[in-house]
C-alpha positions in Angstrom: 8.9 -22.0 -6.3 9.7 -24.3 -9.4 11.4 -27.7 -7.8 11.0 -31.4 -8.7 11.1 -34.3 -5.9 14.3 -36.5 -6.3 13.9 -38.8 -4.0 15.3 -42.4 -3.8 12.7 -45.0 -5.3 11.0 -42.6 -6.8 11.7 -42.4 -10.3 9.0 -39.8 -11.5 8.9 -37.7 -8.6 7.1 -34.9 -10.7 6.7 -31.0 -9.0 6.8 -30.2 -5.4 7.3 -26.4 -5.6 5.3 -24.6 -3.0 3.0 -21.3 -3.3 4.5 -18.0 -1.9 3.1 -16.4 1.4 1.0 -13.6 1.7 2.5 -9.9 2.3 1.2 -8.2 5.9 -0.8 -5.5 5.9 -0.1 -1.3 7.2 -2.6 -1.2 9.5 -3.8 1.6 11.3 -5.2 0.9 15.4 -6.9 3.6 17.4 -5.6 4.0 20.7 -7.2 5.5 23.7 -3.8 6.1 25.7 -2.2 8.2 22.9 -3.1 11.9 22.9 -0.9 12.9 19.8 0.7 11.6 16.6 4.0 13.2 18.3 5.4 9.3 17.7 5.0 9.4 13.6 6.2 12.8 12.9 9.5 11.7 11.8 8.0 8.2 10.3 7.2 9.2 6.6 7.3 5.4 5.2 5.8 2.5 7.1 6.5 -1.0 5.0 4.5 -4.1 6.3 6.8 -7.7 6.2 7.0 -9.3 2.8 5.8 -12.5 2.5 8.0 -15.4 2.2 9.1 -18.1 -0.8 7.8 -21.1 -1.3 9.8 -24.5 -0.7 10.2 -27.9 -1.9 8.1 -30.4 -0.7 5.3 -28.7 -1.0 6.1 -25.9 1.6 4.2 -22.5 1.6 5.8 -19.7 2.6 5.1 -18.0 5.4 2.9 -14.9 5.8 4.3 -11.4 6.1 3.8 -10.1 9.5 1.2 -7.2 9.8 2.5 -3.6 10.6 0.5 -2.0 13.1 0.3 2.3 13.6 -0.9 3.1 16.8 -2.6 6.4 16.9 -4.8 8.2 19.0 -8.7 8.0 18.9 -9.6 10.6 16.7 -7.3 10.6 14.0 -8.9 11.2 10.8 -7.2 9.0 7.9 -6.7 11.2 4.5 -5.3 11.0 0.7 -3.0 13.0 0.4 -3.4 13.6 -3.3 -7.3 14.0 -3.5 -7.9 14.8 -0.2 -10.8 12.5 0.5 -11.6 11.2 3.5 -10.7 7.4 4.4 -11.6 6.5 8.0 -12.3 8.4 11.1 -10.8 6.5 13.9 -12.9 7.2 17.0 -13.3 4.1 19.2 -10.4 2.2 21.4 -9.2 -0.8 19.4 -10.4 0.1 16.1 -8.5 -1.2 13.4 -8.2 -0.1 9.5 -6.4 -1.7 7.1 -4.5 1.2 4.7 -2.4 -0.9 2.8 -3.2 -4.3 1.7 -0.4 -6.9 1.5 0.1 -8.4 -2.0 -0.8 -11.7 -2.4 1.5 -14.7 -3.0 2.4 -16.5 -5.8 1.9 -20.0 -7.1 4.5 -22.7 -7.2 4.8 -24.9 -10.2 2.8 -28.0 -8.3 -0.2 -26.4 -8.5 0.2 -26.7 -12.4 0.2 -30.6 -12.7 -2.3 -31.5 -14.5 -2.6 -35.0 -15.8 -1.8 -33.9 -19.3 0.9 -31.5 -18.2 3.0 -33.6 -15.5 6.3 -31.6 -15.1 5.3 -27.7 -15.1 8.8 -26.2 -15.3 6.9 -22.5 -14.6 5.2 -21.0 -11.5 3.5 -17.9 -11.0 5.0 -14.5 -9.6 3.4 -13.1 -6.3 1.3 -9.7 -6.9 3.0 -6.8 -5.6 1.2 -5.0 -2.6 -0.4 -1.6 -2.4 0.6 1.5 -1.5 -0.6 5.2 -0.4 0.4 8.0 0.6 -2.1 9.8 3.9 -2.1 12.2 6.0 -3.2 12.1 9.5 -4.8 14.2 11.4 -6.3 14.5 14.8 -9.7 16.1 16.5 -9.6 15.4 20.4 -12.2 13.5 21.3 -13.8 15.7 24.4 -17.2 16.1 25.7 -16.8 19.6 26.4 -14.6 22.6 24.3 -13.0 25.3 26.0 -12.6 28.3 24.1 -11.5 32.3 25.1 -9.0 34.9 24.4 -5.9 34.6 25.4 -5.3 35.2 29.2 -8.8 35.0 29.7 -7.8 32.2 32.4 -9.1 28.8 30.2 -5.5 27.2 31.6 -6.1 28.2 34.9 -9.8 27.1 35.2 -9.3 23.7 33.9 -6.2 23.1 36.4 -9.0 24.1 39.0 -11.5 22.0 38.1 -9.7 18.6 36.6 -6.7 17.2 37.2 -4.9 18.7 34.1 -1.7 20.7 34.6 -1.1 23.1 32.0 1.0 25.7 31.9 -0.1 29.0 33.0 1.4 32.7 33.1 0.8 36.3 32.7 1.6 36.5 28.8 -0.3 35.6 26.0 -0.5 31.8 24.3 1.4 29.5 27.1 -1.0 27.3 25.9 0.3 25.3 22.5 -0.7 22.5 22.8 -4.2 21.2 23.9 -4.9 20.4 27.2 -7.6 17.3 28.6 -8.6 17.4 31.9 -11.7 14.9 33.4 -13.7 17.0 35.5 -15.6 15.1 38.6 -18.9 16.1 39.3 -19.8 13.9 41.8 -19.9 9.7 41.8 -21.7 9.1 38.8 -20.9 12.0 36.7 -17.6 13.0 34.7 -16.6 14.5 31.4 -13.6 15.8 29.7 -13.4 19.2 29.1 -10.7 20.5 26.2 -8.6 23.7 26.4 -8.1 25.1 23.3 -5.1 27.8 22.7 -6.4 31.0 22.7 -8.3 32.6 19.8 -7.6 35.8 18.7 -9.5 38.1 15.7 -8.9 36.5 12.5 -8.3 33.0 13.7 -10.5 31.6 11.2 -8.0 33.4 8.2 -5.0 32.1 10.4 -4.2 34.3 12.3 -2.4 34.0 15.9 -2.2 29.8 17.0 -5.8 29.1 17.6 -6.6 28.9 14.0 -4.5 25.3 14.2 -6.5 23.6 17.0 -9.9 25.3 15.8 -10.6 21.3 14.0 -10.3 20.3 17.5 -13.2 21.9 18.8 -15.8 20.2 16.0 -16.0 17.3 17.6 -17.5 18.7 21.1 -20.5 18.6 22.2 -20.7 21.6 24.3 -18.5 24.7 24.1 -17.9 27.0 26.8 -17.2 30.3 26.1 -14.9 31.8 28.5 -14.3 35.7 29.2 -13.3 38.3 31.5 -12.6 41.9 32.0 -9.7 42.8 29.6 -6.6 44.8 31.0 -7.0 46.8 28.2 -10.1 49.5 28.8 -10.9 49.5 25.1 -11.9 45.8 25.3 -14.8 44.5 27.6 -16.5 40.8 28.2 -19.1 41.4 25.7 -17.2 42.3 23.1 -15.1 39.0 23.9 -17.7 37.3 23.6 -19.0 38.7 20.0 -15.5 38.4 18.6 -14.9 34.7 19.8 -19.1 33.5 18.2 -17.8 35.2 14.7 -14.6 33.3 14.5 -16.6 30.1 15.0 -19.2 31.2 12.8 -16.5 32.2 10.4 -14.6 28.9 11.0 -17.8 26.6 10.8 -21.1 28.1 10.7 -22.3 24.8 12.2 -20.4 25.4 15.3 -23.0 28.4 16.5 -25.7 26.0 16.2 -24.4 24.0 18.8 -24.8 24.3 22.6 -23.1 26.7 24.5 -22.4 28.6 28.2 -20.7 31.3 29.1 -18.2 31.5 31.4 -16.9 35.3 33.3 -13.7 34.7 34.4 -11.5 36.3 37.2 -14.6 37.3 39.1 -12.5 38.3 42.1 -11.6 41.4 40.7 -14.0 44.5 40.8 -13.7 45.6 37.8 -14.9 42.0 36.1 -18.0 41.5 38.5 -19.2 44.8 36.9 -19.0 43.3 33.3 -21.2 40.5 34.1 -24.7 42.5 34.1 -23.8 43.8 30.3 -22.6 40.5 29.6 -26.1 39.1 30.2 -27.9 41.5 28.2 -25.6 40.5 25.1 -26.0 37.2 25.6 -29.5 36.5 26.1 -32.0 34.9 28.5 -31.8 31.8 26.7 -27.8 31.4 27.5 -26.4 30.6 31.4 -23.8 32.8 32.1 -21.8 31.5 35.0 -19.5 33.5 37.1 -16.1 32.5 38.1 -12.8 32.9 40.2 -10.2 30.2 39.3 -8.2 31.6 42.2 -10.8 32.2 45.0 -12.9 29.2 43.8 -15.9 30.9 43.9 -18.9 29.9 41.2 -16.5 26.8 40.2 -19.2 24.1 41.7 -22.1 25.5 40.2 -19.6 25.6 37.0 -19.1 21.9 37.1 -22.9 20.8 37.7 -24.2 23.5 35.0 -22.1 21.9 32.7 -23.1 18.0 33.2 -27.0 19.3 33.3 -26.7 20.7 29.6 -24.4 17.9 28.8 -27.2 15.7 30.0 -30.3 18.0 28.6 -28.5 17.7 25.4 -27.8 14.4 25.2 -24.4 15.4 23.4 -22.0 13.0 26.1 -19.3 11.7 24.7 -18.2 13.9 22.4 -19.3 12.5 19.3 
């Protein structure tokens, strides 16, 4: 602000105009309690508080107030124009600043000099910055689920956590994915993720699995779930070779990291017979477990397979 004292006895007052305050900052705050970035898809501009004038009397303006983004622990920050990557917000409470308030200007009292007493000029603020991201999100989960569809991945982690997806007899009721925290006894827990189902040529795009496939990098297990097809031309082993190609296909990284595999609906007949073959394909080195979401049987030894390897592996957490 430009502004000369006038006061009453004070013939040569000189300057008293104040600096300008600071602009807030866009800044982006993991959050543990969010799951999605549901909240922002219909935010495309966020604009942080402007800072405010200087006064007389030698009175800064006040600051802008800072615009906080909550989003899920996860979310990976991008620019949108080169693509690189900015931050990758994994932990609770972690803050990044994504665009920096502009700083505020000068008033004409900090232009006295003694040789220059009545500075009839003061300095404009500096004009914040701005960007344009985009946000995406890879669950943070210590254990990815991964099958066909209908192979039963809904129904076994309703079974085993406390997760409520949806499930039916038709193809992808899964859309979205699901978290569940799986118990293993009083020290022990993870989170296991259940991915929409894959199908062949999810790595190219096709079918919904393709979309959640970024989900799964960030796990440090992956079960591999399969089962007896209800159509005869399809069997658990060859499940199980289609869905290690898409992730090879995907991210060639993901086949280097550990794995079990899972034989589903183990209560039918015509599954238990698979699980012999399935062995063979899979190797010695590989646990095959098998399972019945709906008779419960092999679902124990599930849940305590898993936290040994997570444990053998040291890959808890996730990370």
């Amino acid at each position: 602000m430009v502004s000369f004292r006038r006061e009453k006895y004070v013939p040569h007052g000189g300057p008293d105009g104040g600096n300008g305050g600071r602009g807030g900052d866009v800044v982006l705050r993991a959050d543990t309690s969010l799951t999605t970035l549901y909240d922002l898809r219909y935010r495309k501009h966020c604009y942080a508080e402007n800072g405010r004038p200087g006064g007389s009397k030698d009175c800064t303006g006040a600051n802008g107030k800072h615009f906080i983004i909550r989003v899920p622990a996860g979310t990976q920050v991008f620019d949108d124009e080169t693509g690189h990557l900015i931050v990758d917000l994994v932990d609770d409470g972690q803050e990044f600043i994504v665009a920096h308030g502009g700083q505020g200007g000068r008033g004409n009292a900090s232009f006295a000099t003694p040789s220059r007493r009545t500075p009839e000029y003061a300095q404009t603020g500096v004009a914040g910055s701005e960007l344009e991201v985009r946000l995406e999100l890879k669950l943070l989960a210590d254990v990815g689920l991964v099958g066909l569809p209908n192979a039963g991945k809904s129904t076994l982690i309703s079974r085993i956590s406390g997760a409520k997806p949806k499930v039916a007899d038709y193809p992808f009721t899964t859309l979205v994915p699901n978290l569940g925290v799986v118990q293993v006894d009083v020290d022990r827990t993870y989170v296991v993720a259940d991915m929409p189902g894959l199908i062949e040529g999810a790595a190219e795009g096709a079918g919904l699995g393709h979309q959640f496939l970024r989900h799964i990098e960030r796990t440090g297990l992956f079960i591999i779930l399969v089962t007896q097809d209800l159509d005869p031309e399809r069997n658990a082993s060859q499940d199980y070779l289609v869905l290690r190609d898409e992730l090879k296909r995907y991210d060639v990284n993901l086949t280097e990291r550990p794995f079990l595999v899972v034989l589903s609906q183990c209560d039918r007949p015509d599954v238990l017979e698979q699980l012999g073959d399935l062995k063979a394909v899979v190797g010695e080195t590989t646990q095959v477990v098998a399972v019945s979401s709906v008779t419960g049987l092999g679902l124990a030894e599930f849940k305590k397979a898993v936290a040994d390897r997570l444990l053998d592996t040291g890959k808890w957490g996730g990370r």
